[in-house]
C-alpha positions as CSV (number, residue, x, y, z in Angstrom):
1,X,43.0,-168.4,180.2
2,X,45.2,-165.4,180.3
3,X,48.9,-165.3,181.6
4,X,47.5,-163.5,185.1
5,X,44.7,-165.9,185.4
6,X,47.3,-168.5,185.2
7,X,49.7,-167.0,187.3
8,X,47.4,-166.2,190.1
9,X,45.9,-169.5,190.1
10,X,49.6,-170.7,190.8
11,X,50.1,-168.1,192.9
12,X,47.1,-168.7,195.2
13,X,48.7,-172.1,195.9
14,X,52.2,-170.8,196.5
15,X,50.7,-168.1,199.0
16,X,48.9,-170.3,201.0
17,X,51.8,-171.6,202.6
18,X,53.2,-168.4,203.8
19,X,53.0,-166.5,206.9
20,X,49.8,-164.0,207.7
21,X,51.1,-161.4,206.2
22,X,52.2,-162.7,203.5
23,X,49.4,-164.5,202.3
24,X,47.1,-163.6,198.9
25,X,44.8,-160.9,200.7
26,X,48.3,-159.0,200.8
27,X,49.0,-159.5,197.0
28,X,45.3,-158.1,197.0
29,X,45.8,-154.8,199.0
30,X,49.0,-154.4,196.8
31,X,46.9,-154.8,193.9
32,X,44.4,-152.7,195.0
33,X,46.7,-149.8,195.7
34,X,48.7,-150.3,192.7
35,X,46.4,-150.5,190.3
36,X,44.9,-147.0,191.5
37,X,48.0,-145.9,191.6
38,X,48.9,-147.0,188.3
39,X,45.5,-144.5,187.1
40,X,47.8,-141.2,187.5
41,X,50.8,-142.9,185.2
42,X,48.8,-143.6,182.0
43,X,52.4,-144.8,180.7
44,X,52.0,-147.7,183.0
45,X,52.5,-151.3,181.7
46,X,49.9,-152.8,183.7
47,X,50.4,-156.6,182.7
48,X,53.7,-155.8,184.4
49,X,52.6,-154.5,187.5
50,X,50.2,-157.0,188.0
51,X,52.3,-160.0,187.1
52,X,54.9,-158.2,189.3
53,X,51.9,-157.6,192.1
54,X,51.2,-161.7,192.4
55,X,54.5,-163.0,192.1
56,X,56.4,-159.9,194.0
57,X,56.4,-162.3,198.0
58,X,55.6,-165.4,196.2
59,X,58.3,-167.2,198.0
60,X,58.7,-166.1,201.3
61,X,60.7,-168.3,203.5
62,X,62.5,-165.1,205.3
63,X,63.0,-162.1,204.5
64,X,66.6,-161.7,203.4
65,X,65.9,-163.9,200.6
66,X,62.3,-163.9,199.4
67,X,63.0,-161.0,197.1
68,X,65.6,-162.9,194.9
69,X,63.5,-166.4,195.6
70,X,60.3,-164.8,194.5
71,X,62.0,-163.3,191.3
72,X,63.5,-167.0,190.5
73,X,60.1,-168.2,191.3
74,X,57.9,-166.1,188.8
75,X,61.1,-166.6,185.8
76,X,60.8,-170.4,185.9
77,X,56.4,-170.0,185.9
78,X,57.1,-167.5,183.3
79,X,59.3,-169.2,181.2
80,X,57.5,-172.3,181.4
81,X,54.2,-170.6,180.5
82,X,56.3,-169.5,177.3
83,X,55.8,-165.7,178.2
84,X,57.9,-163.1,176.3
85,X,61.7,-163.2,177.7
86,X,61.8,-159.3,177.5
87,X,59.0,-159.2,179.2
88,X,60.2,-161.2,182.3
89,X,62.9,-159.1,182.5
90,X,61.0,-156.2,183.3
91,X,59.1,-158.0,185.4
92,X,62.2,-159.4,187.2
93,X,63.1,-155.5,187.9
94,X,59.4,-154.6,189.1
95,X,59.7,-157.1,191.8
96,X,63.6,-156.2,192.9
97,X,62.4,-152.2,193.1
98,X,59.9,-153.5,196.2
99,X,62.7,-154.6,198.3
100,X,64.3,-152.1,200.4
101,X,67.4,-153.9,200.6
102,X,67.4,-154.0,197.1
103,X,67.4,-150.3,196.6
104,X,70.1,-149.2,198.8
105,X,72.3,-151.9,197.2
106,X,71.1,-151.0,193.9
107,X,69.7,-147.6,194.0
108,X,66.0,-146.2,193.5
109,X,64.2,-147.6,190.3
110,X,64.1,-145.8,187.2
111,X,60.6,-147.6,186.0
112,X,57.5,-146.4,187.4
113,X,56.2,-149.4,187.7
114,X,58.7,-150.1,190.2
115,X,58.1,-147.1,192.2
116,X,54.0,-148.1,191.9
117,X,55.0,-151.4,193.6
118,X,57.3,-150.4,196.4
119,X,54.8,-147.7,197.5
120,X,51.9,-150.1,197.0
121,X,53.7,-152.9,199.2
122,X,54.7,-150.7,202.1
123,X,51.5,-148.9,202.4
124,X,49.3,-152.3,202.2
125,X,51.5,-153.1,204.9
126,X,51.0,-149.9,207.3
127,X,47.6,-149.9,206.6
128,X,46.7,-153.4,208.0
129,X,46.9,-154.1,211.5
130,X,48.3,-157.8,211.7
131,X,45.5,-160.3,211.6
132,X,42.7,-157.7,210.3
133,X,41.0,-157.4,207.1
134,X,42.4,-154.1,205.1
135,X,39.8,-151.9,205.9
136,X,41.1,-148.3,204.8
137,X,41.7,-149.5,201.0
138,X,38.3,-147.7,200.1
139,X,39.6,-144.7,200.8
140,X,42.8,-144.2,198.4
């Protein structure tokens, strides 16, 4: 197996625990969204974005903190999957540009794939009444 099959067999776990709308059909309308996305930025590292996609909520207890739990989370699953260090680092900075709180603290992201994710999480999340299947995903 592959270090995304891997990770979202973890992550499937991990996500089952969480909240409605935080659960793993919302890393799939990220995903989704991202990934087509991703299609106008050929530049795109999209390992990144998609390790960043499943392990962006991954620990979601409440909001102030999931951001810097969930990038804990995916270093130590990383890490012990022996994945590239470098490579978690960017990864690490993928998943801080989706937070809001995060960017006015720190300022918009520089990386695209950081941009791809923070518009990818907020429109999965407009787009989905709470409690409904995604049903406007098609049409992006």
């Amino acid at each position: 197996m592959n270090i995304i099959d891997i990770s979202t067999a973890f992550a499937k776990k991990e996500y089952a625990k969480h909240d409605k709308n935080h659960r793993w059909s919302h890393v799939q309308g990220v995903m989704k969204i991202a990934l087509k996305l991703a299609k106008f930025y050929p530049k795109t590292n999209l390992e990144a974005i998609k390790l960043a996609v499943i392990f962006h909520d991954i620990t979601y207890n409440n909001y102030k903190t999931h951001v810097d739990d969930s990038v804990k989370t995916a270093e130590k699953f990383l890490t012990a999957q022996k994945y590239p260090k470098r490579k978690i680092e960017k990864i690490k900075k993928i998943i801080f540009a989706h937070s809001s709180p995060h960017r006015r603290k720190f300022g918009d992201t520089k990386i695209i794939e950081g941009k791809i994710i923070y518009d990818s999480d907020k429109f999965e999340l407009a787009i989905t009444p709470k409690g409904q299947k995604n049903i406007m995903i098609n049409y992006i």
